[in-house]
N, C-alpha and C positions, 0 to 999 in steps of 0.2 A: 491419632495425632494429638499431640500434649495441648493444653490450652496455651491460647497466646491474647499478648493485647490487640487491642482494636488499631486498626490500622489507622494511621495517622490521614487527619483531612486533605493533607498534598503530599500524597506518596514520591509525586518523584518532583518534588522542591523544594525548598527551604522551610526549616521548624518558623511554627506559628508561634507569634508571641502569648504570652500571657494574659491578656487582657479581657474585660470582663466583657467587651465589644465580639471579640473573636470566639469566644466562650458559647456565648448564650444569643447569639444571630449572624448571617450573614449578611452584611451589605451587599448593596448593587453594585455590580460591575456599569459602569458605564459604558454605553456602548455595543453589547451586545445584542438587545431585541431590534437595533439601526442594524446590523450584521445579518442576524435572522431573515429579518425583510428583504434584506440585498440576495441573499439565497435564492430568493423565491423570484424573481423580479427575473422573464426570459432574456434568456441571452449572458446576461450579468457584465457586468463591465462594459469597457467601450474598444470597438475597433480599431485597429489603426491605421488598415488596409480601405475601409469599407463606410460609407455615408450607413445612418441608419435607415435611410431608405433604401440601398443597395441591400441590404441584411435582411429585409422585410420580402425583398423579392423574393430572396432565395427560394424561398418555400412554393414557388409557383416553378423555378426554375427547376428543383427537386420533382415535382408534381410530373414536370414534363418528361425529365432526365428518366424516373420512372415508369411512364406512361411509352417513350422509346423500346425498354427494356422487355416491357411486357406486350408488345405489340410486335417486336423479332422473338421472339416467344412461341408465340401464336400463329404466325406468319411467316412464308418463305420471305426473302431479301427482297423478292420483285415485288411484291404485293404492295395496293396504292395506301394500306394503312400506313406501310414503314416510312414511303416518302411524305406524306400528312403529316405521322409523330415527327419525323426530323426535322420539316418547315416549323411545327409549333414548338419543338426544343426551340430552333435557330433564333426566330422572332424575339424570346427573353434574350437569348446571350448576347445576340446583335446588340440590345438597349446597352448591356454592359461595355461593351466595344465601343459603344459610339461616345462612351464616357471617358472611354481610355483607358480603360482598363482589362485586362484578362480577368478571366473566370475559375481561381482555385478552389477544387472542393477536396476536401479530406476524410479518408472515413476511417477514425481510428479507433478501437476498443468504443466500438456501440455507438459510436459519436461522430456527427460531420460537422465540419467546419468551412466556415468560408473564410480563407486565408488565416488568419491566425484567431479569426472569431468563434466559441463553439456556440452551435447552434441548439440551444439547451431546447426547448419544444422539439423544433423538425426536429431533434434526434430521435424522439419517442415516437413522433407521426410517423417517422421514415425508417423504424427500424427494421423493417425489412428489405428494405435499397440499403441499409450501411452493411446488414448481413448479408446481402446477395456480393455487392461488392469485395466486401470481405472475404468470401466464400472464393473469388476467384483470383484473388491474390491483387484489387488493387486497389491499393490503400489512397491512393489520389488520383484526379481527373482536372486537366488543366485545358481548359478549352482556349485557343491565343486567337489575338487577332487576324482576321483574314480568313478566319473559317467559315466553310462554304457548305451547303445543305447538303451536298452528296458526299463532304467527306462524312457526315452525319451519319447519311446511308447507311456509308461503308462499315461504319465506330458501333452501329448497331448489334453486327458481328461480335464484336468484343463484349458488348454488356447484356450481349443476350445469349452467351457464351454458359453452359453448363459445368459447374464445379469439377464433373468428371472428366468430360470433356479437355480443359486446360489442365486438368493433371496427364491425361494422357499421349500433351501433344507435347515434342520436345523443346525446352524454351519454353515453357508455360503461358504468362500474361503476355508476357514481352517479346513472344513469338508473333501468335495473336493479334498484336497491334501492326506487326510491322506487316506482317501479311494484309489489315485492313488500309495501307495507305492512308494515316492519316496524320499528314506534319506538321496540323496544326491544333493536334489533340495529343497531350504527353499525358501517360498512366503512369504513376507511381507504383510500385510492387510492396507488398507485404505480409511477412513472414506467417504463419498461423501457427499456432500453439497444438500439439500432439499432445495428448494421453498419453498416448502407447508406447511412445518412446521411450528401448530402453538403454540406461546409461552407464557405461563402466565404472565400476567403483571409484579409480582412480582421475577418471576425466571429471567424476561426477562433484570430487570433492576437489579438483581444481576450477570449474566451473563454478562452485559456492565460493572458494573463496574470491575469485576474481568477480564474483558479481557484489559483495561483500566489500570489499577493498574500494570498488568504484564507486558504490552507494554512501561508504563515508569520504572518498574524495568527494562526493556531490557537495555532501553538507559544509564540507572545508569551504566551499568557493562559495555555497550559497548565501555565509555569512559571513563572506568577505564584502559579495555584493552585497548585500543588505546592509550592514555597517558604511558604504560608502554611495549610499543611495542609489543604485543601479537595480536595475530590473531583473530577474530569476528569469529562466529558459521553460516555460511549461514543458516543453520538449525533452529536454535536458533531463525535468524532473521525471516523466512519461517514462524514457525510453529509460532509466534504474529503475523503477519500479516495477516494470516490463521484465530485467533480468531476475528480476528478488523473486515473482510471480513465478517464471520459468523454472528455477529456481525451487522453487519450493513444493508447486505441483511432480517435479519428477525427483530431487532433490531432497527431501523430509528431513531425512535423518540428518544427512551432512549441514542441512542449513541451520535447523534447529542447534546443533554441536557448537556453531558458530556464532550461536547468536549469547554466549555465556562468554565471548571473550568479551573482556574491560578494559578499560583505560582513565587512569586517575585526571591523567593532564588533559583527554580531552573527551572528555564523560559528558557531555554532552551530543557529541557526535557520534560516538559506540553504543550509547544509550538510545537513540533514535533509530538507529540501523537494527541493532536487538528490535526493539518495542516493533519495528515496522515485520521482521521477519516473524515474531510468536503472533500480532494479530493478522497476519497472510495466513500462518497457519492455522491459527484459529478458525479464525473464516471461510480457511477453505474447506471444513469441517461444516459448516452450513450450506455453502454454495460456492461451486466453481467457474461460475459464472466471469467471463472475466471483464466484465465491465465492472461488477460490485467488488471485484478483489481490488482494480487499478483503483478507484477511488478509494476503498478500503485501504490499499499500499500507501496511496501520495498524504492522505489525513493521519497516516501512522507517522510516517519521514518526514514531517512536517510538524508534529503533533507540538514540539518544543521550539517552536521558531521568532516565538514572541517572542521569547527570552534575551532575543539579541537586542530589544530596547528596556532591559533592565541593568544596572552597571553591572560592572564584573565584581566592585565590591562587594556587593548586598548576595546576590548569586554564589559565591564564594567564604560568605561573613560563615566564621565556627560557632560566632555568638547567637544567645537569641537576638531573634530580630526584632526590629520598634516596628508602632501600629505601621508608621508611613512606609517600611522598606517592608512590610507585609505586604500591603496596601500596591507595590511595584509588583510583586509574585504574580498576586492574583490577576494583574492584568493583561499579564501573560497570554492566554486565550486568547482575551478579543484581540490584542496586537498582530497575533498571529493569527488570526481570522482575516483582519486588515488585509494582513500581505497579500493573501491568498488572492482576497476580493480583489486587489490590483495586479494580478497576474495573467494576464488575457492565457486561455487554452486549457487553464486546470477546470475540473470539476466542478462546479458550484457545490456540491455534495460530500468532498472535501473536508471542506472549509465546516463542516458541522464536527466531523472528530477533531478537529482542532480548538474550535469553540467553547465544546462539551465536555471535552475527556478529564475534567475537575471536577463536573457535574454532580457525582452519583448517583448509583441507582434510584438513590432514595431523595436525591434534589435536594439536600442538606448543604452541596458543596457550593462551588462556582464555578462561572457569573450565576449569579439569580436572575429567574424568569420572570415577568410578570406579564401575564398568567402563567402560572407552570405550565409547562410541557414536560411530558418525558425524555429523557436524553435517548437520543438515534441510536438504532441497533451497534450502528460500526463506532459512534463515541464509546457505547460500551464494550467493544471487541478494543479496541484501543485502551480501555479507565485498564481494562484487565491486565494487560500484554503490560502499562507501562507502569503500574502499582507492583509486578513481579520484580520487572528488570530492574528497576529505581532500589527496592529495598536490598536487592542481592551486589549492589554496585558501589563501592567507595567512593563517598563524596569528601566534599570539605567540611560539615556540620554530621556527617553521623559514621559509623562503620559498615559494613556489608554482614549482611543477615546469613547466616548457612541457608543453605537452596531448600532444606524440606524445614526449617523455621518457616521461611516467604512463603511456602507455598501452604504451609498449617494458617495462616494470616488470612492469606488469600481465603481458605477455606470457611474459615469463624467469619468473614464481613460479607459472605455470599446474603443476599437478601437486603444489606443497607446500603454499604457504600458500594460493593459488585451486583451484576444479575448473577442471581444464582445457576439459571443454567448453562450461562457460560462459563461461568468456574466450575460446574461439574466438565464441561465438554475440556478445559483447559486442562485439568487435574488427569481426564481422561489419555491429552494429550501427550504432558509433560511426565505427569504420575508423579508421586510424593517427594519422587528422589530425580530430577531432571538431568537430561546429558551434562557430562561436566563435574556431575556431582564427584568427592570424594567421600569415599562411604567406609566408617566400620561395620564390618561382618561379626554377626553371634558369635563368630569360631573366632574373632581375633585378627582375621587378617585385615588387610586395607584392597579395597578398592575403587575403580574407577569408572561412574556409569557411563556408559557408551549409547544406550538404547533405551526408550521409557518400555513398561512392559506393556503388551497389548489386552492383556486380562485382567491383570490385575496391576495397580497403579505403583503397590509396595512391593516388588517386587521385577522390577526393570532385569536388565543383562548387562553385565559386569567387567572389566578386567581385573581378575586378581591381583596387585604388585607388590604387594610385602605379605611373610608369615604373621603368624601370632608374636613373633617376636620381634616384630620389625623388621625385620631380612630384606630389601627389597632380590625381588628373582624375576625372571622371564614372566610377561603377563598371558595370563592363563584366563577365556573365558569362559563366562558362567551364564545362562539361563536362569536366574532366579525362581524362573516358574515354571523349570524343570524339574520336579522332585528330585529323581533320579540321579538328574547333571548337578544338582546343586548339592547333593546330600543334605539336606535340610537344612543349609546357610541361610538366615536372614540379614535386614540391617538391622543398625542397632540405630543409627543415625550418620548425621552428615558431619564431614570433619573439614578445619581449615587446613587447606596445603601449605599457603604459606608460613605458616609456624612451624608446620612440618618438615618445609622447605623441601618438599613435592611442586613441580611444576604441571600441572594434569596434563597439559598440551604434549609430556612426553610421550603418553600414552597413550593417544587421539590417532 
């Protein structure tokens, strides 16, 4: 790879000024180590369902809910332990009822929730009541009022119900329940995520784009709300991060493809949905874990959301900027940390790629810590994903980088502003010449990368669509790192289509 400059301190936002301030230190972000603390603090935010003293029970009424579970486990339905565990489930719920209220609990991606609360500890104490639950498809558990210890009994049935079990009875959870008589316990269903599954080429890439498409309507509407003071949907944000996830664990290649479209007019929004798709992929190259991906996914899709409290001038200005409309960029983060922190449902964990992902490796960038800390594994799967997308992306203040320029970048700041072993695993990922790419060949011809290579990084699979002479013809592909198939074709580098007035989507 050629040498290139060092990559600039805010890859994906506005040129720093000049100044001897910006130069030779960082200021403090304001703000930030208040954010950090709020991270950590269980629970995070405030209920809107739930006293904090209803939220404190929980964990006994979990304790119980579990103690049920594993006691029809153990036990035939008759035995005098299951009606014990059901009187001391009943005894908590009861207190909730006498409050007036129901008992929702939610178990979604590793996490329970009591009504729109997440239950940031009991998630961890309890993860294996959110996996067991999960394991049998019910994503919530709504105990109403007027329930009574034997429909208890009966509900034991259901949550001491074997994963194989309800796979192989027809109607799964929802059968289950209705067979346990219990109408005044409602189970929620919930999809599970396969491996294995596999997907037609054709379904596979309308399935990307359709999950694509919805993840930047997300951002249209969630900076409509946000500009008009209204609250975001944790939910909302959940269930696209959910398909981007899905998406991309069966999905790779189509997602990745998609994640190089752009858009001038609203480059913020294309930019986010990129950045969230390359650090899912990333990631999922460490752990497919899908609690670490959803968090990983909403701190990606989020990553620029501060932004909606800088003007659209300064954001848009082609000039350099002054200390003070620098001084707005940078605060970008914590603003969007902010949001987060006021969002009852999201992750507290989050809220750190969005915080951090200015940070650098090397804690040069911003906010500043006092005392440093190193930035979070996933702000760094994020600084990477959104340091690529940003410089390959047509802004208002710079042009767009050819794709194996950005990625030569990305390479040379592995160690200061990136980790370096994530830009080796990214490099891995994407390879020198990333889908999308339009490429000259040694031989002269042009073409279109379609696939990174799995060997070797220089050397991806190809469509061929014009001769040495420019001719464009039927595209013809190529293995790069096929000896044989390629006839010792390499590239020479990366070329702009549109000067060429090449549309690459023709060839996709």
């Amino acid at each position: 790879m050629p040498d290139e400059p060092l990559i600039p301190l805010d890859p994906g936002g506005a040129n720093e000024p000049h100044s001897e301030r910006d130069r030779d230190g960082q200021e403090t972000v304001p703000g930030a180590d208040r954010i950090i603390a709020e991270i950590h603090e269980a629970g995070g935010g405030a209920t809107r369902s739930f006293s904090a003293k209803q939220v404190r029970r929980a964990r006994e009424l979990l304790t119980r809910l579990y103690g049920l579970r594993r006691a029809r486990r153990l036990y035939p339905l008759e035995h005098p332990a299951i009606a014990g565990s059901a009187r001391y489930l009943h005894e908590i719920v009861a207190q909730y009822h006498a409050e007036g209220t129901d008992v929702p609990l939610t178990f979604f991606e590793d996490e329970v929730l009591l009504g729109d609360q997440v239950l940031t500890e009991d998630s961890i104490l309890f993860d294996q009541l959110v996996r067991d639950m999960s394991s049998i498809g019910a994503g919530s558990i709504t105990f109403m009022r007027e329930l009574d210890v034997d429909e208890l009994v009966r509900f034991s049935n259901v949550i001491g119900a074997r994963p194989d079990e309800v796979a192989r009875l027809e109607g799964g959870i929802a059968r289950l329940v209705e067979i346990a008589r219990t109408p005044h316990i409602s189970v929620g269903t919930v999809s599970v995520v396969r491996d294995d599954v596999t997907v037609e080429d054709e379904d596979a890439l309308t399935a990307a784009r359709t999950s694509y498409t919805g993840a930047v309507d997300l951002l249209r509407e969630l900076e409509r709300l946000i500009r008009s003071n209204q609250i975001m949907s944790a939910s909302h944000v959940k269930g696209t991060v959910r398909s981007l996830i899905d998406n991309i664990l069966h999905n790779r290649f189509a997602m990745l493809e998609l994640s190089g479209l752009k858009s001038f007019d609203e480059y913020t929004f294309f930019h986010s949905v990129n950045v969230s798709i390359l650090a899912l992929a990333l990631g999922s190259m460490l752990s497919r874990d899908y609690r670490f991906l959803s968090t990983l996914g909403v701190g990606a899709l989020l990553h620029d959301m501060g932004k909606t409290s800088v003007a659209i001038e300064v954001l848009n200005k082609t000039g350099p900027l002054t200390s003070e409309e620098w001084g707005q960029i940078r605060q970008h983060p914590v603003r969007g940390a902010e949001l987060i922190a006021l969002t009852n449902g999201l992750d507290r964990a989050s809220l750190l790629c969005v915080l951090e992902h200015h940070m650098r490796y090397d804690l040069t960038g911003y906010p500043e810590r006092t005392p440093q800390r190193a930035q979070h594994l996933m702000s760094r799967i994020v600084a990477v994903a959104d340091a690529y997308d940003a410089m390959t992306s047509q802004r208002p203040y710079s042009a767009p980088r050819m794709q194996d320029e950005a990625m030569g970048i990305i390479v040379r700041n592995a160690g200061t502003a990136l980790d370096p072993t994530l830009v080796q695993l990214f490099v891995g990922l994407l390879g020198y010449y990333p889908p999308r790419s339009l490429v000259l060949l040694e031989s002269g011809e042009t073409g279109v990368v379609i696939a990174p290579g799995t060997a070797n990084p220089d050397r991806p699979t190809v469509r061929i669509i014009a001769d040495a002479a420019g001719r464009i013809h039927d595209p013809i592909e190529v293995d790069l790192a096929d000896t044989a198939a390629s006839a010792g074709r390499g590239i020479v580098r990366c070329l702009d289509g549109t000067s060429l007035n090449i549309d690459v989507a023709d060839y996709l």
